[in-house]
Each structure stands twice: as structure tokens, then as C-alpha cells.
C-alpha positions in Angstrom: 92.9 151.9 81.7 89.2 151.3 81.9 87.4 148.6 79.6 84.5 150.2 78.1 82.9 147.3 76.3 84.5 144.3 74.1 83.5 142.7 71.0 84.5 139.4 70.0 84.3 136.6 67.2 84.3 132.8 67.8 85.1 130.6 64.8 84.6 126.8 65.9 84.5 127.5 70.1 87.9 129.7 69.7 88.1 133.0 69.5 89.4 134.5 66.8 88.8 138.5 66.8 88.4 140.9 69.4 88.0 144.8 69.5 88.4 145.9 72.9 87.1 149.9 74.1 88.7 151.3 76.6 89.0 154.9 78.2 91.7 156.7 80.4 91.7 160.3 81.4 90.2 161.4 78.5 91.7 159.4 76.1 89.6 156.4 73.8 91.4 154.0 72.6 89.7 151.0 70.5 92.1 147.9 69.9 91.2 145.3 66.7 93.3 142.0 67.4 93.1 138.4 65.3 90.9 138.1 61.9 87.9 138.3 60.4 87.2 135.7 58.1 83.6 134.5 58.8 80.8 136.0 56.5 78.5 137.6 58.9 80.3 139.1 61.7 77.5 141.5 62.7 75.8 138.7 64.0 78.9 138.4 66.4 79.6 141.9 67.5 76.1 143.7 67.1 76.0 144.1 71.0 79.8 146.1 70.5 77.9 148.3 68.2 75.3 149.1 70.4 77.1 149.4 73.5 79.5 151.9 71.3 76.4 153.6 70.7 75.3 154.0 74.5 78.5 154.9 75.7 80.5 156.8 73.7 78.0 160.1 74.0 78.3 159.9 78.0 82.3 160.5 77.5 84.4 163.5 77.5 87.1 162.8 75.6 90.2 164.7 74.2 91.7 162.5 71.7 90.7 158.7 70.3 93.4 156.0 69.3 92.0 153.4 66.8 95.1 150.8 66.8 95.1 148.0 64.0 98.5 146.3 64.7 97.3 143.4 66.0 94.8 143.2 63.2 95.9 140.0 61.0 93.2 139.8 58.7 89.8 140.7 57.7 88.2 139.8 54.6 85.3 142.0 52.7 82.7 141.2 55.0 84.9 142.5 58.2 85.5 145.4 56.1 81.9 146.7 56.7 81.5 146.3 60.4 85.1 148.3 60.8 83.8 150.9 59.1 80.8 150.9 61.1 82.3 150.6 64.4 85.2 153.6 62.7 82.1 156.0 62.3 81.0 155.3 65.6 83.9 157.0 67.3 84.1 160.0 64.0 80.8 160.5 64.8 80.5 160.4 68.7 83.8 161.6 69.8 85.2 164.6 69.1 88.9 165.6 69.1 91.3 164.3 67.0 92.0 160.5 65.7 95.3 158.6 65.8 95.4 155.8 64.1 98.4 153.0 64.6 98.8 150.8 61.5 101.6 148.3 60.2 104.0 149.9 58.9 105.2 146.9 56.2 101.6 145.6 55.8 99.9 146.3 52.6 96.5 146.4 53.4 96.3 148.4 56.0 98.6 150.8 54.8 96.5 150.9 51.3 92.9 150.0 52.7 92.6 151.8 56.1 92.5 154.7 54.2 89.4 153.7 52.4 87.9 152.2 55.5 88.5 155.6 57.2 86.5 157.6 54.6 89.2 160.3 54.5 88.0 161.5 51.5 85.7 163.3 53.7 87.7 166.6 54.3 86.3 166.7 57.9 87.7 162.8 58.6 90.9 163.8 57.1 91.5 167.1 59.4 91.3 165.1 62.1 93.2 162.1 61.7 97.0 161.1 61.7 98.5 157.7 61.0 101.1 156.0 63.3 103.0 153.4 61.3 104.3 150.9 63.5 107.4 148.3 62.5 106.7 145.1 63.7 109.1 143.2 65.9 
């Protein structure tokens, strides 16, 4: 699998979040691992928002997987740069949108949604949900 670009968040010289892009035979798959707890986190993965920007209109791709199971936590703030990174793909990929989720996790089972805008009728067509157990 190819690495397209890779976003990540120090907190105190460790790294605490990352969102990794990658792409394999057309198929996009964009990982969120770790938490989001700082208050500006644009300041920290503004250059994975650009790169998405660049890049993702130079691929041909079938089918995108955003995958959230290794997403811990993200407070309000996080909140806004998923769903800007989210629209990204919506709005530079076509195809259709898987998205893994925890199955037993609250949040993302009740906030994804949201995040996702799938009150958009044109979002909605064209995503699915995995829910994944955790081990």
C-alpha cells in the first residue's frame, strides 16, 4: 500500500494523533489513530489538508475507506478538522465511502454520523458503516 501523505499531532514532544493516506489499486484508504485533545489542531495538520487537496484530484479511484478504530478521542475542536479532512475525500473522490467504526463506542457510533453530514442525501447514498468489535 502506498503512503500518500500523513498528518500528525505532537502534545509535549510525543506524538499523539496521526491520520495516515494511503492508496492501493484504486482503493483510498485514510486511517485516524490516537486523540485529539489540543485546541488548535489546524495549526498541526494544515499541511495534511493541503496535500489532501493536491493529491487526491490526480487519483483514480474506485472506492475510499475512512477507518476510525484506532481513533481514541477527539474533543470539539478535532471535531472540525475531521470534518474537513471527511469533505476532502466526499468532495474529491468519487465512488463509494466505507467507513469502519467501533462497534461498542458511543461516540463514534452517535457522532460520526454528524461529522459525516449524511443528512446530505448525496453523502448518505454513498456511504456504509463497518462496525468493528474490539479485541
Amino acid at each position: 500500500m502506498n503512503v500518500l501523505t500523513y498528518g500528525e499531532i505532537m502534545d509535549g514532544g510525543v506524538s499523539v494523533f496521526h491520520c495516515v493516506a494511503r492508496e492501493d489499486e484504486g482503493n483510498f484508504s485514510l486511517t485516524f489513530s490516537g486523540v485529539v485533545r489540543i485546541d488548535n489542531p489546524y495549526r498541526y495538520l494544515s499541511a495534511l489538508l493541503q496535500d489532501l487537496r493536491e493529491i487526491l484530484p490526480k487519483r483514480e479511484v474506485q472506492r475510499s475507506v475512512l477507518d476510525f478504530t484506532e481513533l481514541e478521542f477527539c474533543n470539539s475542536n478535532g471535531f472540525y478538522v475531521i470534518m474537513d479532512i471527511v469533505e476532502l475525500v466526499y468532495l474529491l473522490l468519487p465512488g463509494p465511502v466505507l467507513v469502519r467504526r467501533l462497534q461498542e463506542d458511543d461516540w463514534q457510533q452517535e457522532t460520526l454520523p454528524i461529522l459525516l453530514n449524511l443528512d446530505e442525501e448525496t453523502i448518505a447514498a454513498r456511504t456504509t458503516f463497518e462496525d468493528v468489535r474490539e479485541f
